[in-house]
KEBA-123370 format. One record per residue: z, x, y negated of N, C-alpha, C in turn; residue in three letters. Coordinates in steps of 0.001 Angstrom, whole numbers. Example, Ala and Ser with C-alpha at 12.3 -4.5 7.8 and 13.67 -1.06 7.14 Angstrom:
REC        nZ        nX        nY       caZ       caX       caY        cZ        cX        cY   residuo
REC      7800     13190      5690      7800     12300      4500      7800     13200      3300       ALA
REC      7080     12850      2250      7140     13670      1060      7870     12900       -30       SER
***
This chain:
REC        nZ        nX        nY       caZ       caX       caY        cZ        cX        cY   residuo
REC     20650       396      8674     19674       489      9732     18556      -535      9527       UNK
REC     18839     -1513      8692     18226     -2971      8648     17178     -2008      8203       UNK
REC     17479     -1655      6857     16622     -1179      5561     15451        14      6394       UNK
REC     15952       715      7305     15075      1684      7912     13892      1033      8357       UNK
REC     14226       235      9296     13398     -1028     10072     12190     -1788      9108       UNK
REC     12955     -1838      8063     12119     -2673      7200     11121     -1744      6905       UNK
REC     11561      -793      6141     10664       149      5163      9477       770      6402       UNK
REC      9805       841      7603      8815      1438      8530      7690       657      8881       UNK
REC      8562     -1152      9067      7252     -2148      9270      6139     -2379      8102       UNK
REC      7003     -2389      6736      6462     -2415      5801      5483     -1254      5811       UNK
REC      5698        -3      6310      4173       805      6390      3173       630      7083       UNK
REC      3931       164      8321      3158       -82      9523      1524      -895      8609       UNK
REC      2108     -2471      8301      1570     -3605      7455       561     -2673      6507       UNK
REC       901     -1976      5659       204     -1054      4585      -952      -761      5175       UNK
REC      -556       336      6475     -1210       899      7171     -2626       278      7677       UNK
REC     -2283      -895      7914     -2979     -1478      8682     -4084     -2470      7856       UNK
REC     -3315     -2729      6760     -4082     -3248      5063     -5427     -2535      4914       UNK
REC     -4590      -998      5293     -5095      -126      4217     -6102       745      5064       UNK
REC     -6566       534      6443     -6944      1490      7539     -8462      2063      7057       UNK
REC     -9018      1658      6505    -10142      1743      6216    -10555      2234      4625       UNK
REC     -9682      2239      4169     -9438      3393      2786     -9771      4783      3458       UNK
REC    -10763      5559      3018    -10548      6978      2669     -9617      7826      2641       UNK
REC     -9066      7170      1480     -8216      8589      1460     -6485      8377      2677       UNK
REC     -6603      7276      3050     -5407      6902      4093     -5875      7144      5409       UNK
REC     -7058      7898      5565     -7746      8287      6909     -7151      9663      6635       UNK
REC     -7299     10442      5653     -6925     11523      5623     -5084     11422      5242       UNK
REC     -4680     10706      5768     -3235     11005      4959     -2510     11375      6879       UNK
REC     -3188     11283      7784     -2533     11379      8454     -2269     12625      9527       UNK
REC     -3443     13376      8552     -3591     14966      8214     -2034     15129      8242       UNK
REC     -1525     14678      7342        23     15630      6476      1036     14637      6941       UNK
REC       813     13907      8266      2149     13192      8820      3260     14290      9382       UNK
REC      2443     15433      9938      3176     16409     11186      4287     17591     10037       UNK
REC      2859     17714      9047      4298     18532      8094      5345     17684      6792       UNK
REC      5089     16505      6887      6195     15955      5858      7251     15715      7174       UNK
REC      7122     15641      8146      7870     15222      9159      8821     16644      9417       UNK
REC      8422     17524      9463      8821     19069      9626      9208     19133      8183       UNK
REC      9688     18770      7150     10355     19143      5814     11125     18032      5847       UNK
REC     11050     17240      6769     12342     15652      6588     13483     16507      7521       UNK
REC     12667     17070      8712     13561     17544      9656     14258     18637      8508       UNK
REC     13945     19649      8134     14511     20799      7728     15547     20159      6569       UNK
REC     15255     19118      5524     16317     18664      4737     17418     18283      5566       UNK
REC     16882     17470      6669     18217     16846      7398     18896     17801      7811       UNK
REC     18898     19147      8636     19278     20536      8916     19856     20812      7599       UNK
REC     19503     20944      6376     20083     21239      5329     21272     20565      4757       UNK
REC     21411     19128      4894     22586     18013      4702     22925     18672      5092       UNK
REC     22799     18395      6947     23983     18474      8404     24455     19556      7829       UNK
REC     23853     20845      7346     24768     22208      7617     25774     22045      6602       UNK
REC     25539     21449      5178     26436     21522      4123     27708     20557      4012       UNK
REC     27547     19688      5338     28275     19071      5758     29904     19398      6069       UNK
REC     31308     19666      5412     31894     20311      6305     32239     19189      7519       UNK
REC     32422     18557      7531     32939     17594      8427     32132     17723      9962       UNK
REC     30614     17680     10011     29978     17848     10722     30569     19033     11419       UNK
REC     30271     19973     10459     30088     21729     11260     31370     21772     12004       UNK
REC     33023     21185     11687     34237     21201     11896     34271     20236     13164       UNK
REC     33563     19952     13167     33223     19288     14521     32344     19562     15703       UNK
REC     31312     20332     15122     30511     20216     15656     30588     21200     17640       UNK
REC     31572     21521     17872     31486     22236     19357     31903     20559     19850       UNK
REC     32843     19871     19782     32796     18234     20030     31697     17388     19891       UNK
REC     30774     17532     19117     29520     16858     19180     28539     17530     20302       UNK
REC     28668     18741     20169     27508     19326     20909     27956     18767     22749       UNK
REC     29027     18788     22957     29734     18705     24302     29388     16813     24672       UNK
REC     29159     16033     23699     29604     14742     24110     27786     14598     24110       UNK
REC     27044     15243     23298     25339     14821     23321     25149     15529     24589       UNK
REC     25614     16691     25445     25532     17452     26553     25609     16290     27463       UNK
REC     26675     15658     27598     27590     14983     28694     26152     13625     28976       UNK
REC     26197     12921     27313     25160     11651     26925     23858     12179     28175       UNK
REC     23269     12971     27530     21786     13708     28195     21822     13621     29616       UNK
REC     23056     14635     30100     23025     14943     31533     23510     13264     31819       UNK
REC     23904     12799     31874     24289     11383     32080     22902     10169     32340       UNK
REC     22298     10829     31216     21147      9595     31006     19970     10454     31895       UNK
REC     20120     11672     32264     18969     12391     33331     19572     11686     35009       UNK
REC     20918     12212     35210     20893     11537     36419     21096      9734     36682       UNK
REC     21181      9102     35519     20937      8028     35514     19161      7400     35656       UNK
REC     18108      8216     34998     16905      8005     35864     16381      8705     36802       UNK
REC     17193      9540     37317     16990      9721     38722     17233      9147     39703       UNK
REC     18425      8708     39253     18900      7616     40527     17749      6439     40367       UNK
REC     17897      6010     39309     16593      4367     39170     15353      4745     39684       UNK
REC     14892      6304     39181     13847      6361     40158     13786      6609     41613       UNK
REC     15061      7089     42366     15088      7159     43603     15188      5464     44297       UNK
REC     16095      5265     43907     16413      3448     44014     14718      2367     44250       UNK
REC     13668      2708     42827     12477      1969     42866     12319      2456     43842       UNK
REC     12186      3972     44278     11233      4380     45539     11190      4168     46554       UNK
REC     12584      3544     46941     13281      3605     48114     13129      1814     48612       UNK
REC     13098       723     47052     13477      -431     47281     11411     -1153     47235       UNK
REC     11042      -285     46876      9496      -978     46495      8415      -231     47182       UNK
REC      8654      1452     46736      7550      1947     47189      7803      2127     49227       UNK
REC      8601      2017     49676      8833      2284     51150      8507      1135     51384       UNK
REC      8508      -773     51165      7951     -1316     51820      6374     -1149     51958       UNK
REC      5696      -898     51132      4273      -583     50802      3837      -319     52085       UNK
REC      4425       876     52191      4073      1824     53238      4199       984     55051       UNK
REC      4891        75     55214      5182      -521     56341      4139     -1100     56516       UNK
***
């Protein structure tokens, strides 16, 4: 994870070296489809995966549970701010 972190700041830095280059004005043209062929390789691993796929009605059920979990978890925080900040306002 370190190495991810790194290699991203390290573009960031590039990026920012490099903002005023030409041809790195146009590179950000082709961010949306190298991003859409990273996705589709990763789809391509995951599927050839057996381990994944042999799992996968257990994965799908626990990212279900995660989601709905983390939706009514900012609902509540946003009912909570509304109730603890925005109602004194109003007094």
């Amino acid at each position: 994870m370190f190495k991810v972190v790194a290699i991203m700041f390290a573009g960031i830095a590039c990026g920012y070296l490099f903002r005023k280059v030409h041809f790195m004005q146009k590179l950000g043209n082709t961010t949306y489809p190298i991003i859409l062929l990273l996705l589709f390789l990763l789809g391509i691993s995951t599927g050839a995966n057996q381990t994944i796929i042999s799992q996968s009605g257990s994965i799908i059920f626990q990212a279900f549970v995660i989601a709905m979990l983390g939706i009514a978890g900012s609902i509540a925080g946003a009912i909570l701010v509304n109730k603890l900040i925005f109602k004194r306002r109003k007094q």
